[in-house]
Every structure is written in C-alpha cells, then in structure tokens.
PyMOL Python script that loads the backbone (N, CA, C, O; Angstrom):
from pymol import cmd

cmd.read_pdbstr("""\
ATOM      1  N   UNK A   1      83.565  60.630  49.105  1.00  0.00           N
ATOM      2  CA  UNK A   1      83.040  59.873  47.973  1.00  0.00           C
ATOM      3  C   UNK A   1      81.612  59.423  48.294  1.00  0.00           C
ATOM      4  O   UNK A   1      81.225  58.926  49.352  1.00  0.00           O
ATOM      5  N   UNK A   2      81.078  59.618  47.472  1.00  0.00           N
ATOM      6  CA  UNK A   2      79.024  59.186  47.839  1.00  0.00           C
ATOM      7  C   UNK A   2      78.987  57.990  47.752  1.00  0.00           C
ATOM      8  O   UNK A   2      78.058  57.397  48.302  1.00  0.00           O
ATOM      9  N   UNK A   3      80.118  57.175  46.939  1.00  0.00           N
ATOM     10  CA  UNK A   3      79.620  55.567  47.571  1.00  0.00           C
ATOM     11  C   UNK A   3      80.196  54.938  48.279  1.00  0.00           C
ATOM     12  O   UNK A   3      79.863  53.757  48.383  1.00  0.00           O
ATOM     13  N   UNK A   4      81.341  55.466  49.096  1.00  0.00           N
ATOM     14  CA  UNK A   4      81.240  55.086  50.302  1.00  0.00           C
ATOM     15  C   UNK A   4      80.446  55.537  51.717  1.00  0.00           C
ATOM     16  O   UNK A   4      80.491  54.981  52.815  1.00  0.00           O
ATOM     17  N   UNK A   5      79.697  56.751  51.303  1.00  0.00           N
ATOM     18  CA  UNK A   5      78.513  56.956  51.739  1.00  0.00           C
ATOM     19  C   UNK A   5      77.582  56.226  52.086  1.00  0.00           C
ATOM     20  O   UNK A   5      77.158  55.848  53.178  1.00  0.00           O
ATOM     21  N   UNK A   6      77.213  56.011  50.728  1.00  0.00           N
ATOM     22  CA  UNK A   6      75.895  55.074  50.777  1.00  0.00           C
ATOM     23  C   UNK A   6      76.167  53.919  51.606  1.00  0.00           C
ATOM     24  O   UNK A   6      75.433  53.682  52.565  1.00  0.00           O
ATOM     25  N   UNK A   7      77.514  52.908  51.222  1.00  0.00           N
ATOM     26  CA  UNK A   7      77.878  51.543  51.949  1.00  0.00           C
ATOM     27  C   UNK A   7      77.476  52.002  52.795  1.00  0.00           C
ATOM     28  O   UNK A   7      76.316  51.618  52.941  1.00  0.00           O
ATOM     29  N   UNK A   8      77.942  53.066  53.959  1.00  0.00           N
ATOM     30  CA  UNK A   8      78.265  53.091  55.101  1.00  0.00           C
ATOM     31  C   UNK A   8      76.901  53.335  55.838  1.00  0.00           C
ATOM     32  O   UNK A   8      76.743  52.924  56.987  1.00  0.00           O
ATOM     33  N   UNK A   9      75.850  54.056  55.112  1.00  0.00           N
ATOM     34  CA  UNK A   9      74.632  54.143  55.710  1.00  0.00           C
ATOM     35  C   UNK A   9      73.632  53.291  55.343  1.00  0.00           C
ATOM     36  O   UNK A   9      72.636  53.314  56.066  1.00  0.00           O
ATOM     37  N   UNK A  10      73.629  52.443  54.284  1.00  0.00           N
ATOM     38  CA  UNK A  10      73.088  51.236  53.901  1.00  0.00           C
ATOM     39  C   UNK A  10      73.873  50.197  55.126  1.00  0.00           C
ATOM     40  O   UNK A  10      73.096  49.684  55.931  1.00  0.00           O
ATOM     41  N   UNK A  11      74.939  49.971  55.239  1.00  0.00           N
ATOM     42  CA  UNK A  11      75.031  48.782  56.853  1.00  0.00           C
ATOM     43  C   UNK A  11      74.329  49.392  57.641  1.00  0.00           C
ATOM     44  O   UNK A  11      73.234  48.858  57.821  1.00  0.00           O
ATOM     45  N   UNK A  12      74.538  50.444  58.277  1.00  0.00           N
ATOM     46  CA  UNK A  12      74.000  51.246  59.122  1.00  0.00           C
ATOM     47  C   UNK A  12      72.758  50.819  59.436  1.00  0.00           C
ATOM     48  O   UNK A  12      72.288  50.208  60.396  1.00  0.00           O
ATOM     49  N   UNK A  13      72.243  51.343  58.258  1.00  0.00           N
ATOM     50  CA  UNK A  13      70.491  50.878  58.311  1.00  0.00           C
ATOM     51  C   UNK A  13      69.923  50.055  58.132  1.00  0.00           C
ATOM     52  O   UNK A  13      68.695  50.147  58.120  1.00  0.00           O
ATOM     53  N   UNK A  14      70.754  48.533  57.850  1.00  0.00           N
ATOM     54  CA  UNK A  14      70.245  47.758  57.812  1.00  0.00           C
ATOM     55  C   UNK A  14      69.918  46.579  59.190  1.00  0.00           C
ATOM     56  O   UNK A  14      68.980  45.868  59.552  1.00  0.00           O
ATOM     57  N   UNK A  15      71.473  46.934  59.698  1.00  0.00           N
ATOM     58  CA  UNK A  15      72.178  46.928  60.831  1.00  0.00           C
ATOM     59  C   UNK A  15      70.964  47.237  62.123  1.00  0.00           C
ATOM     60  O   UNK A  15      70.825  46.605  63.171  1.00  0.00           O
ATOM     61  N   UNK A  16      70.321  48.205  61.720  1.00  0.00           N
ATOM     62  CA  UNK A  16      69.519  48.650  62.891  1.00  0.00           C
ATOM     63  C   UNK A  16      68.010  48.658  62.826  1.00  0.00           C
ATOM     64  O   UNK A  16      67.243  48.897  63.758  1.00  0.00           O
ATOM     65  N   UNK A  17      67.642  48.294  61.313  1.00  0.00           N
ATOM     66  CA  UNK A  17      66.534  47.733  61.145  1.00  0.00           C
ATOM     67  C   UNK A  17      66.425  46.410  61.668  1.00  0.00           C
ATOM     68  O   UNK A  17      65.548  46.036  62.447  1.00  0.00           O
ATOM     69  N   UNK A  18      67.802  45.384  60.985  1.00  0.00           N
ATOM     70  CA  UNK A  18      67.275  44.077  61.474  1.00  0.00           C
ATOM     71  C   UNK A  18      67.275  43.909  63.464  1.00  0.00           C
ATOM     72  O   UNK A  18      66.578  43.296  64.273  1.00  0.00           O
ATOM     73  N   UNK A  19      67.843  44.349  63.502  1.00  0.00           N
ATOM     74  CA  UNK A  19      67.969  44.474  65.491  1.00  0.00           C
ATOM     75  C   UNK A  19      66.577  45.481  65.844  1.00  0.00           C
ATOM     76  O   UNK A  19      65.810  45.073  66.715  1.00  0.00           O
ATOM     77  N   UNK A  20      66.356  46.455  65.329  1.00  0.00           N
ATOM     78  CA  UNK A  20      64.976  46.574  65.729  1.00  0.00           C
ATOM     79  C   UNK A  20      63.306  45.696  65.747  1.00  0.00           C
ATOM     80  O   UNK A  20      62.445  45.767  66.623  1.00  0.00           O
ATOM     81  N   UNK A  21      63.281  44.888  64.434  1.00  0.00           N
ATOM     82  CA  UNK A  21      62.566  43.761  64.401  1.00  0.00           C
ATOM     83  C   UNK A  21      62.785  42.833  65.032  1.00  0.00           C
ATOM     84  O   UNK A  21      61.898  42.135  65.523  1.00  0.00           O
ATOM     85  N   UNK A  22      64.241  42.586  65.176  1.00  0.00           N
ATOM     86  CA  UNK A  22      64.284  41.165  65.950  1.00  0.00           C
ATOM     87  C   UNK A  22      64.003  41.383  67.423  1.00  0.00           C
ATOM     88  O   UNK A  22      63.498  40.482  68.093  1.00  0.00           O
ATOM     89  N   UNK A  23      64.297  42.472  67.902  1.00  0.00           N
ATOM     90  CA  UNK A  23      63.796  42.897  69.554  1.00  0.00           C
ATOM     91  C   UNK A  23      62.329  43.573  70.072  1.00  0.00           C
ATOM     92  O   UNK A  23      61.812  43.545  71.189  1.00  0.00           O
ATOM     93  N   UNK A  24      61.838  44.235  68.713  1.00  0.00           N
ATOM     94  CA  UNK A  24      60.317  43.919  68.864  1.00  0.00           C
ATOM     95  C   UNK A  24      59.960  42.909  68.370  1.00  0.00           C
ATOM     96  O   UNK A  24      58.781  42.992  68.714  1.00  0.00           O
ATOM     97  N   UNK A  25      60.010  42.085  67.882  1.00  0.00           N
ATOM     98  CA  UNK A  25      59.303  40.595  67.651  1.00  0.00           C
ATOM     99  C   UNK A  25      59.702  39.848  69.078  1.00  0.00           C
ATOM    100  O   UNK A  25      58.738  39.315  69.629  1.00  0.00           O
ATOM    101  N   UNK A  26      60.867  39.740  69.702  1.00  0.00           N
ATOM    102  CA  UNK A  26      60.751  38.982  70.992  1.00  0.00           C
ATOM    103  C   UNK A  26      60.347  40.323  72.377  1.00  0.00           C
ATOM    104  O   UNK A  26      60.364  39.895  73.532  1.00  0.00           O
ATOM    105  N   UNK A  27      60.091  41.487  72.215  1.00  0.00           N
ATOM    106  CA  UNK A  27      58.926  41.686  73.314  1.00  0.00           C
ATOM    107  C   UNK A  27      57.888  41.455  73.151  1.00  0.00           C
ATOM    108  O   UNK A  27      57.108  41.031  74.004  1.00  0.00           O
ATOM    109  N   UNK A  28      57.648  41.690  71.987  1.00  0.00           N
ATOM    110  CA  UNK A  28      55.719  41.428  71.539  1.00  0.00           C
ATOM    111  C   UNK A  28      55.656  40.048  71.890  1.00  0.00           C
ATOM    112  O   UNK A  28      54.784  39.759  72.709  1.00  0.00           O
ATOM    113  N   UNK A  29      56.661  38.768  71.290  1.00  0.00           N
ATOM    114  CA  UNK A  29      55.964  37.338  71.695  1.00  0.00           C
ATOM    115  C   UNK A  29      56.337  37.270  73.513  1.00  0.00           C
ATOM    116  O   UNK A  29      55.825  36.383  74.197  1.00  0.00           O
ATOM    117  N   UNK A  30      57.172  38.202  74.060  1.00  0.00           N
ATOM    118  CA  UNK A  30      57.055  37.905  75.735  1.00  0.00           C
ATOM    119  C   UNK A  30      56.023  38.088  76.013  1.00  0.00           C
ATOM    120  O   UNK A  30      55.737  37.206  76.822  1.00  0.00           O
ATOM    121  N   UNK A  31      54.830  38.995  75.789  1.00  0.00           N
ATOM    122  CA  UNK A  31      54.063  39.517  75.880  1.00  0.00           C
ATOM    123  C   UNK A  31      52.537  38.684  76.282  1.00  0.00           C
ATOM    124  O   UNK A  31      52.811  37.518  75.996  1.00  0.00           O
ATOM    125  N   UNK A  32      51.276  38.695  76.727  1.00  0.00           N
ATOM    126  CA  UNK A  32      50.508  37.573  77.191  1.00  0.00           C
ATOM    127  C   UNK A  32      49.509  37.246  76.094  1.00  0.00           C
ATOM    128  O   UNK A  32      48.869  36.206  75.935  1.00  0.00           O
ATOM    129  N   UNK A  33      49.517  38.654  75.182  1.00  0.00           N
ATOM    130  CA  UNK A  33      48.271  38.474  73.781  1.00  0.00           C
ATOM    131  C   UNK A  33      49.770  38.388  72.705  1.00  0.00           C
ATOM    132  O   UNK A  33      50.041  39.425  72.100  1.00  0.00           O
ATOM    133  N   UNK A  34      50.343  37.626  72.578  1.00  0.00           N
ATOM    134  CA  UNK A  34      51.614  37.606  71.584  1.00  0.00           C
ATOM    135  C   UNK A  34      51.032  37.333  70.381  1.00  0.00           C
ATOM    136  O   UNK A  34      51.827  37.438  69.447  1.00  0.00           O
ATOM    137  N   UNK A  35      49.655  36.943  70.002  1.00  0.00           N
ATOM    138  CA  UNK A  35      49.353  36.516  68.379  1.00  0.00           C
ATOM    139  C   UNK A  35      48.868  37.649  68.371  1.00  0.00           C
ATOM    140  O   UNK A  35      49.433  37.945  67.318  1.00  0.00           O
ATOM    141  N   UNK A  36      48.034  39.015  68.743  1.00  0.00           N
ATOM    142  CA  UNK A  36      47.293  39.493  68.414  1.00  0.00           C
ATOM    143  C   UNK A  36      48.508  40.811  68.192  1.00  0.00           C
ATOM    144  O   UNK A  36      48.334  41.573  67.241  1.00  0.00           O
ATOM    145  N   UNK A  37      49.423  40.966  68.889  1.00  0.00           N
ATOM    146  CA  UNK A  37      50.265  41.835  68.822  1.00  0.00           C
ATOM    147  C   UNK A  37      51.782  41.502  67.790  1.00  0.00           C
ATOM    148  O   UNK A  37      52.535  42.451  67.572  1.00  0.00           O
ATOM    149  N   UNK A  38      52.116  40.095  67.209  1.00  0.00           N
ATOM    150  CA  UNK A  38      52.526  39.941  66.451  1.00  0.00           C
ATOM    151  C   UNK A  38      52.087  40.020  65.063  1.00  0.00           C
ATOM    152  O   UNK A  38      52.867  40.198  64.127  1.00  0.00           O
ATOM    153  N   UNK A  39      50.567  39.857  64.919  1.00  0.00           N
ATOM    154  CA  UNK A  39      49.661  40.375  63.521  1.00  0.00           C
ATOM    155  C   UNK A  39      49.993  41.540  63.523  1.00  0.00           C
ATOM    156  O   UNK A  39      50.690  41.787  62.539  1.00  0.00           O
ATOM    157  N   UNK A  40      49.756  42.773  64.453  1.00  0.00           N
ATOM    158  CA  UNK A  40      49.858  44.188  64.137  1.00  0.00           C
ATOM    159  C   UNK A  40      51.398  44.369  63.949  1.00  0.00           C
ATOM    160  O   UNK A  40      51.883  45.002  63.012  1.00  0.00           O
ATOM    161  N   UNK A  41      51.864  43.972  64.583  1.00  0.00           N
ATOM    162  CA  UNK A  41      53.684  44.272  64.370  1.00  0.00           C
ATOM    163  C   UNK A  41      54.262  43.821  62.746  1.00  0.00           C
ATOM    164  O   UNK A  41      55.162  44.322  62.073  1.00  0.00           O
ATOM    165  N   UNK A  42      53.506  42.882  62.510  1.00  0.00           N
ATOM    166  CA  UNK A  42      53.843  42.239  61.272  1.00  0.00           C
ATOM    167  C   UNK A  42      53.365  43.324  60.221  1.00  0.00           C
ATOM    168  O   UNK A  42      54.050  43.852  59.344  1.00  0.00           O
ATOM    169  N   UNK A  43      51.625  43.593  60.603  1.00  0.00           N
ATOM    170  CA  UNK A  43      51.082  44.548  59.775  1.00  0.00           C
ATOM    171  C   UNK A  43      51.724  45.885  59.146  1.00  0.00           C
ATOM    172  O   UNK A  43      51.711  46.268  57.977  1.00  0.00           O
ATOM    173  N   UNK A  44      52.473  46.666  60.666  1.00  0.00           N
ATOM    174  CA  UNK A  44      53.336  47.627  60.436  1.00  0.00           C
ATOM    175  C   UNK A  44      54.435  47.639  59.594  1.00  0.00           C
ATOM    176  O   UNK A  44      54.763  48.729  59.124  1.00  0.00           O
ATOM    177  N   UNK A  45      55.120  46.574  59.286  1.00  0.00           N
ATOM    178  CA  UNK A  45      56.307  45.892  58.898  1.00  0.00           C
ATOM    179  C   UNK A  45      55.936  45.757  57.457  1.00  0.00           C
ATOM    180  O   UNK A  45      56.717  46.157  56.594  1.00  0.00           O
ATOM    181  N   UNK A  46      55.165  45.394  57.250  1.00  0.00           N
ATOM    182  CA  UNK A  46      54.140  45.285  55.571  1.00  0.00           C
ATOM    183  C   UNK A  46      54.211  46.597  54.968  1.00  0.00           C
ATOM    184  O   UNK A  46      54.744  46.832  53.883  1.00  0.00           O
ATOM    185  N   UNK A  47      53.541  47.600  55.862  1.00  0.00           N
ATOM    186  CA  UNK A  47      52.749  48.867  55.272  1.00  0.00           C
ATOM    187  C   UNK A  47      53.893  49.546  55.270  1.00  0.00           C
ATOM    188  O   UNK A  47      53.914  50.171  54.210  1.00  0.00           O
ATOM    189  N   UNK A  48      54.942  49.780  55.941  1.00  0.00           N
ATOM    190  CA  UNK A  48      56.521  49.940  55.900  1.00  0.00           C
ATOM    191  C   UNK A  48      57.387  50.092  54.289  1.00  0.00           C
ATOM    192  O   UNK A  48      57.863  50.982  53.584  1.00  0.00           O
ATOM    193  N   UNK A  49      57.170  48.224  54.279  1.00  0.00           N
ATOM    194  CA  UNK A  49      58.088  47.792  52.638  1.00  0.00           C
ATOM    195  C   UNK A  49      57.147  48.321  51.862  1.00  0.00           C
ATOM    196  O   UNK A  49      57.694  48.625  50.802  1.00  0.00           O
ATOM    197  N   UNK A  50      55.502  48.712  51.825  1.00  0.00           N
ATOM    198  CA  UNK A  50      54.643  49.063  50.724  1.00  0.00           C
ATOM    199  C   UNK A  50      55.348  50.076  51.000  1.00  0.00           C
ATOM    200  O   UNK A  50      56.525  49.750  51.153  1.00  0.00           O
ATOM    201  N   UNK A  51      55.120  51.411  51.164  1.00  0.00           N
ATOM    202  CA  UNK A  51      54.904  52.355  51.258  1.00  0.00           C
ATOM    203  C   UNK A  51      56.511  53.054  51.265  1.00  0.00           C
ATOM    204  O   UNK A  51      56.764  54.056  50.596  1.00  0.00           O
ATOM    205  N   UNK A  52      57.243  52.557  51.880  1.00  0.00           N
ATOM    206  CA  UNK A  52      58.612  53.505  51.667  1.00  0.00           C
ATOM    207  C   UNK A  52      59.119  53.004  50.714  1.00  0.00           C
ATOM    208  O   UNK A  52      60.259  52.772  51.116  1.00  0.00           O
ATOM    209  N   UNK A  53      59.037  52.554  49.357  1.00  0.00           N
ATOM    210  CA  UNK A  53      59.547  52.477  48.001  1.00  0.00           C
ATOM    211  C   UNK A  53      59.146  53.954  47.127  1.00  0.00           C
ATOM    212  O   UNK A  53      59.904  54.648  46.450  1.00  0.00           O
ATOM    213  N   UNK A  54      57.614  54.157  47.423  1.00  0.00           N
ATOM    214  CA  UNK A  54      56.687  55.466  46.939  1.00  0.00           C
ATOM    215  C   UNK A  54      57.375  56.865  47.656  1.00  0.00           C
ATOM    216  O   UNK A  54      57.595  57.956  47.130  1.00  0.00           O
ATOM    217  N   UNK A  55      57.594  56.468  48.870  1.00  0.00           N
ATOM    218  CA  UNK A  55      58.191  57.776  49.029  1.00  0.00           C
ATOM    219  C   UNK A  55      59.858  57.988  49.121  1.00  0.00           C
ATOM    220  O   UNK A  55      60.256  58.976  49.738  1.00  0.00           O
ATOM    221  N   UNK A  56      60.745  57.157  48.572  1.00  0.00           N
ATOM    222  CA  UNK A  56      61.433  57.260  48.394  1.00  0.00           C
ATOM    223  C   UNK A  56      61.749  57.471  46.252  1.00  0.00           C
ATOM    224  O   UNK A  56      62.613  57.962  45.526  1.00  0.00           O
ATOM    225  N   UNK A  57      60.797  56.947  46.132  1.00  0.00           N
ATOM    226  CA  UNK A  57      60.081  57.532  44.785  1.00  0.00           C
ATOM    227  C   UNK A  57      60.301  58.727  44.447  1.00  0.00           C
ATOM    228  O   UNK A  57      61.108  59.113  43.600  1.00  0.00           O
ATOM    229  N   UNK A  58      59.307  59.608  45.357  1.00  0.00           N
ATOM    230  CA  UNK A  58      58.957  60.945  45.393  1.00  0.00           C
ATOM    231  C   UNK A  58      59.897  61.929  45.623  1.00  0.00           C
ATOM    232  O   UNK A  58      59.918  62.982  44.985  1.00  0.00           O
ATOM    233  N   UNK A  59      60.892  61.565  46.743  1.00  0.00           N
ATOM    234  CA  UNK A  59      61.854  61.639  47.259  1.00  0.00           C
ATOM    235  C   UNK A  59      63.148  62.055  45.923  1.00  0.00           C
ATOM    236  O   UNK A  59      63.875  62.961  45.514  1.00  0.00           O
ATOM    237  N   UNK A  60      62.879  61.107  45.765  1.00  0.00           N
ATOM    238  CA  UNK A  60      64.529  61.425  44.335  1.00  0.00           C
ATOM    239  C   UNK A  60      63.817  62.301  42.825  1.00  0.00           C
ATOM    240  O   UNK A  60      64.455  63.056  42.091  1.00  0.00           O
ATOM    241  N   UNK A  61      62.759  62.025  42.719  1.00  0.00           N
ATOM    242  CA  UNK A  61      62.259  63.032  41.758  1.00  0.00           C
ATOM    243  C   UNK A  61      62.536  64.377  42.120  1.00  0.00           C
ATOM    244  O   UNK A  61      62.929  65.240  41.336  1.00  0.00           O
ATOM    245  N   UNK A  62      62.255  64.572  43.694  1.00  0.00           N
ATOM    246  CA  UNK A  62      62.574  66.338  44.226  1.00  0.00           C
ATOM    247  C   UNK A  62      63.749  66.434  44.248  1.00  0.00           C
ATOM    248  O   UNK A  62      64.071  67.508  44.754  1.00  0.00           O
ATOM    249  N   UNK A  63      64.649  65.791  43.923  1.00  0.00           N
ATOM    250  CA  UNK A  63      66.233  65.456  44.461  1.00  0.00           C
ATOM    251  C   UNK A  63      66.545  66.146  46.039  1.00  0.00           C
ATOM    252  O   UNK A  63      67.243  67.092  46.403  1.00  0.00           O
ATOM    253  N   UNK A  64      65.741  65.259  46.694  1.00  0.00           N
ATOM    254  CA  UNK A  64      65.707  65.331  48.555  1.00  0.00           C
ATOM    255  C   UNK A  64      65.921  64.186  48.838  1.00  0.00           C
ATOM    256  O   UNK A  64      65.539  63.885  49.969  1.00  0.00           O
ATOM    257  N   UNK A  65      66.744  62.795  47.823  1.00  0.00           N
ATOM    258  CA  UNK A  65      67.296  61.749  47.912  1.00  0.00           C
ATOM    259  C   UNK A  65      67.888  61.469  49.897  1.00  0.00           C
ATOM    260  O   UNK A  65      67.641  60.400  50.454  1.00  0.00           O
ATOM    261  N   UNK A  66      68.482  62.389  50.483  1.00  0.00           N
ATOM    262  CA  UNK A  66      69.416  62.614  51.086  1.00  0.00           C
ATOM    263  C   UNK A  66      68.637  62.557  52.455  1.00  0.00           C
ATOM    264  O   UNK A  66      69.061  61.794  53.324  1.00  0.00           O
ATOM    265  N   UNK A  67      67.503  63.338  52.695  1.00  0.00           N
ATOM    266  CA  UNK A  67      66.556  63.217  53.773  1.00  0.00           C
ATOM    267  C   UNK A  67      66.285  62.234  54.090  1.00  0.00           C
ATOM    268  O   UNK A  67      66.496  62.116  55.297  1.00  0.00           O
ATOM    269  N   UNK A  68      65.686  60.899  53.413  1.00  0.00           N
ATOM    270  CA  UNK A  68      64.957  59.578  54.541  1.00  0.00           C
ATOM    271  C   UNK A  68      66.225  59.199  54.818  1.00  0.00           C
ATOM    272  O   UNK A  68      66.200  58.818  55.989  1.00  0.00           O
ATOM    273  N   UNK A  69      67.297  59.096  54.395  1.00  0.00           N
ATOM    274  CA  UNK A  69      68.930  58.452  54.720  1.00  0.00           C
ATOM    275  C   UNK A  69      69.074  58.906  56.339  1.00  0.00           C
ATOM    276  O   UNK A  69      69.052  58.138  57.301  1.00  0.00           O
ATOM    277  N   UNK A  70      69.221  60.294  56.365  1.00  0.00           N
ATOM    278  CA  UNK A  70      69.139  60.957  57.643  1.00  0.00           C
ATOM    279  C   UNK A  70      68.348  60.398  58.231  1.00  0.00           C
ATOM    280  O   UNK A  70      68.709  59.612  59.108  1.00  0.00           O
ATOM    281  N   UNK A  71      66.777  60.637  57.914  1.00  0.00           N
ATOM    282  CA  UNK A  71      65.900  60.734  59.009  1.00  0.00           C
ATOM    283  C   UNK A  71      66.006  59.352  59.812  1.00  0.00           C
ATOM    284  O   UNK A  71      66.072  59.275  61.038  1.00  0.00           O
ATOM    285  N   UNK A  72      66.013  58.140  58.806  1.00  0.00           N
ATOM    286  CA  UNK A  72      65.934  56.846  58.823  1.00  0.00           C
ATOM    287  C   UNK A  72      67.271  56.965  60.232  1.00  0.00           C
ATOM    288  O   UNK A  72      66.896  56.870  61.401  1.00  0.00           O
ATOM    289  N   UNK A  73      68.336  57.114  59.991  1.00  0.00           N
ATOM    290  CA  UNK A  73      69.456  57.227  60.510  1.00  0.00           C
ATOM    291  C   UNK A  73      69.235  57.588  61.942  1.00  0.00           C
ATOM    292  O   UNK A  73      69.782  56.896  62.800  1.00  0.00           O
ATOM    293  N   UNK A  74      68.561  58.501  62.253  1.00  0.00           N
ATOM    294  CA  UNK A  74      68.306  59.001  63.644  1.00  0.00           C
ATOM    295  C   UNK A  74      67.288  58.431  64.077  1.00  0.00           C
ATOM    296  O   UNK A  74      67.053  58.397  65.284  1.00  0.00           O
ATOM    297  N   UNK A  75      66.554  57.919  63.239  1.00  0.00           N
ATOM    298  CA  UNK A  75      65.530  57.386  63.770  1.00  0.00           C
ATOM    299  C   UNK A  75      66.225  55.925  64.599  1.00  0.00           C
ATOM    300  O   UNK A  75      65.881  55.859  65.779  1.00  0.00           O
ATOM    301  N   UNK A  76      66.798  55.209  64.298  1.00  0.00           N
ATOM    302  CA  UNK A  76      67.112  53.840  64.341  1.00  0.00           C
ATOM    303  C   UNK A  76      68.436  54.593  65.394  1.00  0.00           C
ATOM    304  O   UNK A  76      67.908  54.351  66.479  1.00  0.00           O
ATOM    305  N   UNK A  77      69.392  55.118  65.660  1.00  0.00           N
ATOM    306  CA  UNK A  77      70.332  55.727  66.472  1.00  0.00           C
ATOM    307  C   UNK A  77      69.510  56.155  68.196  1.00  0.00           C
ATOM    308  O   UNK A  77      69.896  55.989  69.353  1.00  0.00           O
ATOM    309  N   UNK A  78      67.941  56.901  67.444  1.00  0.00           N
ATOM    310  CA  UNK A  78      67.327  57.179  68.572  1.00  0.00           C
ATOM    311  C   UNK A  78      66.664  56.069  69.573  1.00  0.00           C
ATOM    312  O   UNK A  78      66.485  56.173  70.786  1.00  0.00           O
ATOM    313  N   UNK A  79      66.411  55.182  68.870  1.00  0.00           N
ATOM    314  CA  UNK A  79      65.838  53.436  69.249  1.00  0.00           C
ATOM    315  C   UNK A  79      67.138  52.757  69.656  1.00  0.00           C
ATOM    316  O   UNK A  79      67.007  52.262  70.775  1.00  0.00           O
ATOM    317  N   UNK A  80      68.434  52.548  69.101  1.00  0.00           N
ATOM    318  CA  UNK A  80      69.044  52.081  69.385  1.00  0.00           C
ATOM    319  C   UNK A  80      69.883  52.815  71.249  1.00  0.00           C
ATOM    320  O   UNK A  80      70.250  52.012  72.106  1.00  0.00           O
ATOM    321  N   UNK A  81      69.948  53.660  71.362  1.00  0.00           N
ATOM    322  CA  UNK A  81      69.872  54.820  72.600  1.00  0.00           C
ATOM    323  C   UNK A  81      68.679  53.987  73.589  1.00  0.00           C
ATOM    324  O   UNK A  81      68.969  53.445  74.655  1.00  0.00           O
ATOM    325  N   UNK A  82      67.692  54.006  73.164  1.00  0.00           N
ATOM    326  CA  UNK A  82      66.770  53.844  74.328  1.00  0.00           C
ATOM    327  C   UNK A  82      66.852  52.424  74.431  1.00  0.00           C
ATOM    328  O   UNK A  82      67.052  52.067  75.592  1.00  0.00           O
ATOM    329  N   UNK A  83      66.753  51.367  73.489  1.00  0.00           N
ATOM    330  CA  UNK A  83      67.422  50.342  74.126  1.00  0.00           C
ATOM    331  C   UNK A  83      68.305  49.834  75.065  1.00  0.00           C
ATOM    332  O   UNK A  83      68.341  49.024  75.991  1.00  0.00           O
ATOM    333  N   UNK A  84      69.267  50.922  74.243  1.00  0.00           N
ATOM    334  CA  UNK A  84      70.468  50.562  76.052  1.00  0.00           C
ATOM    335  C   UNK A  84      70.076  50.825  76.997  1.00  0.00           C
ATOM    336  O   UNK A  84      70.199  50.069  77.961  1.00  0.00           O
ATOM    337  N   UNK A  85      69.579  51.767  77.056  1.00  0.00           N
ATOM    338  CA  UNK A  85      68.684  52.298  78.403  1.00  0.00           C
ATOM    339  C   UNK A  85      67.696  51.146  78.801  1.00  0.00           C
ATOM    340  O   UNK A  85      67.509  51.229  80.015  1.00  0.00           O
ATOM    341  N   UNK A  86      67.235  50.464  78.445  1.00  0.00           N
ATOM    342  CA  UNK A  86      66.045  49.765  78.998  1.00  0.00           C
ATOM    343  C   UNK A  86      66.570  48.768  79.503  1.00  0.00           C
ATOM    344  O   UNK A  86      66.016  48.164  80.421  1.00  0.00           O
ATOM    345  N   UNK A  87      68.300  48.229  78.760  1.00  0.00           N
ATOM    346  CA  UNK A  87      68.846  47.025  78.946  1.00  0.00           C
ATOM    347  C   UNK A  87      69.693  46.863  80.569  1.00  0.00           C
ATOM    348  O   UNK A  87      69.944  46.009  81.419  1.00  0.00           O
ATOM    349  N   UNK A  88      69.918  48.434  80.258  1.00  0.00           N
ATOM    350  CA  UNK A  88      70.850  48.900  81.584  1.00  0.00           C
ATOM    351  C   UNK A  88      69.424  49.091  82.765  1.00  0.00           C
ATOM    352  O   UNK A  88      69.609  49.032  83.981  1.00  0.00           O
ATOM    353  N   UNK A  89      68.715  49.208  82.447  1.00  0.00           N
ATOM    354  CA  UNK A  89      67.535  49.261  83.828  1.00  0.00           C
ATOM    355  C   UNK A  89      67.283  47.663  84.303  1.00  0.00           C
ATOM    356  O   UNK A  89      67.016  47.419  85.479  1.00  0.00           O
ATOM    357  N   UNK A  90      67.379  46.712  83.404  1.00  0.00           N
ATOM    358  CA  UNK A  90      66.861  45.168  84.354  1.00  0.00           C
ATOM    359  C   UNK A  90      68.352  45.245  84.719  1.00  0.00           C
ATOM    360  O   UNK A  90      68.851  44.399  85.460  1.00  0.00           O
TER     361      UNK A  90
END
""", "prot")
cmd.dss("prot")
cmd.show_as("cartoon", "prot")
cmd.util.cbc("prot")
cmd.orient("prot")
C-alpha cells in the first residue's frame, strides 16, 4: 500500500533529519569558531527548506516523485552508518 509507504519513509526521514541537525549543531558548537560555523550550518539548513520544495516541485511534474524519497533515504542511512562509526572510535 503507498501510504503506508509514505508513513514509513516520512518517520524515517524525519527521524534522521532531526538527529542529523541535532549532532551537527552540537559538533559545530564543540568546536573553537562555534558562531562562525553555526551561521554557515544554519545557512545550509535555510538553502535546504528553500530549495527542496522546487525540486521536489519538478520532481512530481516528471512523475520521478519516488527518487528524492530514495535518495534522501540513503543519504541519511549513509550518515547515520558513519556516525556509529565515529561513536564506536572515542
């Protein structure tokens, strides 16, 4: 069924968006220039919500709806992977 689809990759991704911000926002403020690197982190985070509405826009007009779901998906699976890894190294 496609909407239990969607639920399931909408937690997913939200799931691993918010844990990706919240763990780059506390390395960037560990960090010794933490204002100058929390402006750009923030910046990225901006140009992000602009910009992936338009191409998710574009996206369902081609009916390639299905691609940022994925990509998004591995993307945040592939971050979430190297995290453990970094957690398991201290």
């Amino acid at each position: 069924d496609v909407f239990i689809f969607f639920v399931i990759m909408g937690f997913l991704l939200g799931f691993g968006a918010g844990t990706l911000e919240t763990t780059m926002g506390a390395y960037v403020i560990a960090q010794d220039k933490n204002a100058k690197g929390m402006n750009i982190l923030e910046v990225f985070f901006g140009l992000g919500a602009l910009l992936f509405p338009f191409l998710i826009y574009i996206l369902t007009e081609r009916y390639a709806w299905h691609f940022p779901l994925y990509a998004l998906f591995i993307f945040v699976f592939v971050l979430a992977c190297m995290w453990v890894v970094y957690l398991r190294r201290k």
